[in-house]
Backbone as a ProteinNet text record, in pm:
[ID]
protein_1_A
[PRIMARY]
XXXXXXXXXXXXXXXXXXXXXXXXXXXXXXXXXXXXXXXXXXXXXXXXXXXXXXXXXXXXXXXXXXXXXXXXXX
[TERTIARY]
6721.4	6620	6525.3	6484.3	6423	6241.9	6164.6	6028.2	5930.9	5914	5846.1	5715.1	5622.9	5474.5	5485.7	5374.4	5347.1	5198.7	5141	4971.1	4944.2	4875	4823.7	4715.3	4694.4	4571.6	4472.7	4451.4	4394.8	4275.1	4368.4	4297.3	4242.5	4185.9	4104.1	3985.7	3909.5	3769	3800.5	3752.5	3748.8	3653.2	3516.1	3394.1	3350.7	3416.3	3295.3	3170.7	3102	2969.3	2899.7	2744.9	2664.4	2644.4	2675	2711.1	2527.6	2577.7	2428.1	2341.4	2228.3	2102.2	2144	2124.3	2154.6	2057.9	2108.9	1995.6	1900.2	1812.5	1724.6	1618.8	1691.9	1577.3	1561.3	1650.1	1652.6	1520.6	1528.8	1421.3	1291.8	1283.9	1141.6	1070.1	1151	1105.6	1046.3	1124.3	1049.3	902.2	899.9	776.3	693.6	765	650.1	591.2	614.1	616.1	493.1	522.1	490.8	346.9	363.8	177.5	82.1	161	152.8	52.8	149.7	97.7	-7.6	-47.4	-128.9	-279.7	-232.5	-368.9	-399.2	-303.7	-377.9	-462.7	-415.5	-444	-588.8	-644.3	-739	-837.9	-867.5	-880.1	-933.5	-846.6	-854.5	-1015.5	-985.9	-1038.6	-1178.7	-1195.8	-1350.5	-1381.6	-1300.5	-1375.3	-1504.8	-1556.4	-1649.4	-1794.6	-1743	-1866.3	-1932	-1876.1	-1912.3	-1943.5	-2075.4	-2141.1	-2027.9	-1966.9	-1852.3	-1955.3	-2093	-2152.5	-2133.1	-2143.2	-2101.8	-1947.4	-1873.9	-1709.6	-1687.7	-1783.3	-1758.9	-1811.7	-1912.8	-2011.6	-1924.4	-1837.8	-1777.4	-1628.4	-1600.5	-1523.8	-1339.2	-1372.3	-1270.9	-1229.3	-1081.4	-1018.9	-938.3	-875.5	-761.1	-835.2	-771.4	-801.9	-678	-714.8	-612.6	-467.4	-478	-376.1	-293.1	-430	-351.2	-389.5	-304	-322.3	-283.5	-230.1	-177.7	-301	-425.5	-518.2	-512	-481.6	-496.1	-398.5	-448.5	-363.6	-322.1	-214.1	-100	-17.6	-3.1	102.5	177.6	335.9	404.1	394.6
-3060.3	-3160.2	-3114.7	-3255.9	-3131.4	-3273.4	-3190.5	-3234.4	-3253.8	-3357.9	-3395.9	-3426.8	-3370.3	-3365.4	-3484.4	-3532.1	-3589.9	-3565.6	-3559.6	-3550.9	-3653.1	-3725.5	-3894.7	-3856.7	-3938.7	-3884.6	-3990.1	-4061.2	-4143.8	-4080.3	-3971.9	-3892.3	-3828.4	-3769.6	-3670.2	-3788.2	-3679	-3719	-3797.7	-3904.8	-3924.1	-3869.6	-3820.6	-3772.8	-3634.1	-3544.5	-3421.5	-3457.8	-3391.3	-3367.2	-3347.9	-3379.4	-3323.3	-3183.8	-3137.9	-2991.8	-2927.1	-2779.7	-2772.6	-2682.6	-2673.3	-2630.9	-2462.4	-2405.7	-2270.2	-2175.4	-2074.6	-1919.7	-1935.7	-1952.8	-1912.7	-2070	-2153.8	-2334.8	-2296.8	-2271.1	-2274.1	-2183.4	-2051.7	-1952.9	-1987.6	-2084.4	-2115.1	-2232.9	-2286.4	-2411.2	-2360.1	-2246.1	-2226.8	-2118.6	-2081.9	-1966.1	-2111	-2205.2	-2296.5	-2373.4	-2372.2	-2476.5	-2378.9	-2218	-2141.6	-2091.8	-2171.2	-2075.2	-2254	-2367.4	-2523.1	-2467.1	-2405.7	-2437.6	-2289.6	-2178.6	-2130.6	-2151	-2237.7	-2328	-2428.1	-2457.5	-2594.5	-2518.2	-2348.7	-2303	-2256.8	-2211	-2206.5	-2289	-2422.3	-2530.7	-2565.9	-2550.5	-2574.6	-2521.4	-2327.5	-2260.3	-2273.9	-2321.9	-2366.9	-2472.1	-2582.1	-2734.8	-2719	-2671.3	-2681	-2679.4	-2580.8	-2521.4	-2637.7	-2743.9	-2862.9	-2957.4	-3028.2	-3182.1	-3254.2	-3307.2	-3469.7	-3503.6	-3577.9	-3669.5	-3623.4	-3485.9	-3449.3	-3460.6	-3445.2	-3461	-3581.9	-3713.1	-3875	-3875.6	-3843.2	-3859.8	-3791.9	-3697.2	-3633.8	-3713.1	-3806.1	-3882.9	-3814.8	-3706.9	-3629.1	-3675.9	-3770.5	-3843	-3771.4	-3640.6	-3585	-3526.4	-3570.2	-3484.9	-3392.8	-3374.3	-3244.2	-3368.9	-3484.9	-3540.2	-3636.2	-3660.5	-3718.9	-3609.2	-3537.8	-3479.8	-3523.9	-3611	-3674.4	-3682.6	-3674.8	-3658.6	-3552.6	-3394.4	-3282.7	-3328.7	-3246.3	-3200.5	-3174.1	-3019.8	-3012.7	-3049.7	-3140.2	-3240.9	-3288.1	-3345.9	-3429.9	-3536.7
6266.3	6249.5	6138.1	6065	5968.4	5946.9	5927.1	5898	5768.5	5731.6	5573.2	5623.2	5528.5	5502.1	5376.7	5392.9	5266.7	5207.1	5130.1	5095.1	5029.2	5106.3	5023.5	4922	4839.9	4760.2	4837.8	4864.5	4981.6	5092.2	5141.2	5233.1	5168.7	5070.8	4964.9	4911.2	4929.8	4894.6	4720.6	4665.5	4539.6	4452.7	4490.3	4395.4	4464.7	4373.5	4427.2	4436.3	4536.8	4529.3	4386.4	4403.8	4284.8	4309.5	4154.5	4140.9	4193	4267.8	4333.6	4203	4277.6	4118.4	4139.1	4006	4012.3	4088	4073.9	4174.8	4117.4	3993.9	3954.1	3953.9	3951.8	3981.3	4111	4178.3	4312.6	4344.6	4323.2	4346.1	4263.1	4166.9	4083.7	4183.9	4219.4	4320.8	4442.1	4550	4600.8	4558.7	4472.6	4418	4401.7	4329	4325.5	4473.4	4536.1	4705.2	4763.6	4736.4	4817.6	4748.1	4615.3	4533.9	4562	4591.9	4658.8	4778.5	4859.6	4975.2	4957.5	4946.5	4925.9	4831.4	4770.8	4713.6	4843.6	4881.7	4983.7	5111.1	5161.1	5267.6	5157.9	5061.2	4993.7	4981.7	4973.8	4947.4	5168.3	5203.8	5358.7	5409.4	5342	5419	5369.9	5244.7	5175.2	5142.8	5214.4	5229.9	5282.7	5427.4	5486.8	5391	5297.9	5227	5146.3	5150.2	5051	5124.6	5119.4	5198	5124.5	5217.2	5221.1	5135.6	5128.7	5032.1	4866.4	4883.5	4723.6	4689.8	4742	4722.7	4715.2	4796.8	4713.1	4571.1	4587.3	4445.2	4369.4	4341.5	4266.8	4239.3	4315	4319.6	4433.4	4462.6	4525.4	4657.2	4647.4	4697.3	4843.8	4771.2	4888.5	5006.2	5145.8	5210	5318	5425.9	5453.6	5482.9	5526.5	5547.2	5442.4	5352.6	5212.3	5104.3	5075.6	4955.9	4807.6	4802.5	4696.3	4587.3	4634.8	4481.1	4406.5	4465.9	4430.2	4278.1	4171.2	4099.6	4047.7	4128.9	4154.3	4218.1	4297.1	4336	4288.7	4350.9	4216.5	4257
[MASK]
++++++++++++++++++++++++++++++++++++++++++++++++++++++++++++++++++++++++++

């Protein structure tokens, strides 16, 4: 008795993946996320020191839950 395989091209993926980012984007991105979030824990720890009334008058929008004014943001 004898047994045939066949390999459809069908069953194979048609599009590789997007090729992934190299060692070194990879490692700049996070240095960048990580000097991000150490400005924001900066920023956290010396809000208090400032009357809210001067941070409107100054026009300074972000706060701890919208940060999107800061910026460095993207």
């Amino acid at each position: 008795m004898t047994t045939a395989t066949f390999s459809l091209p069908a069953a194979r993926p048609a599009a590789r993946s997007a090729p992934k980012r190299g060692w070194f984007a990879r490692f700049y991105a996070a240095l960048v996320e990580a000097r991000m979030r150490a400005a924001m824990r900066e920023i956290a720890k010396h809000r208090h020191l400032i009357p809210v009334d001067v941070l409107k008058a100054a026009g300074y929008q972000a706060t701890v839950t919208k940060d999107g004014a800061l910026p460095f943001t993207r």
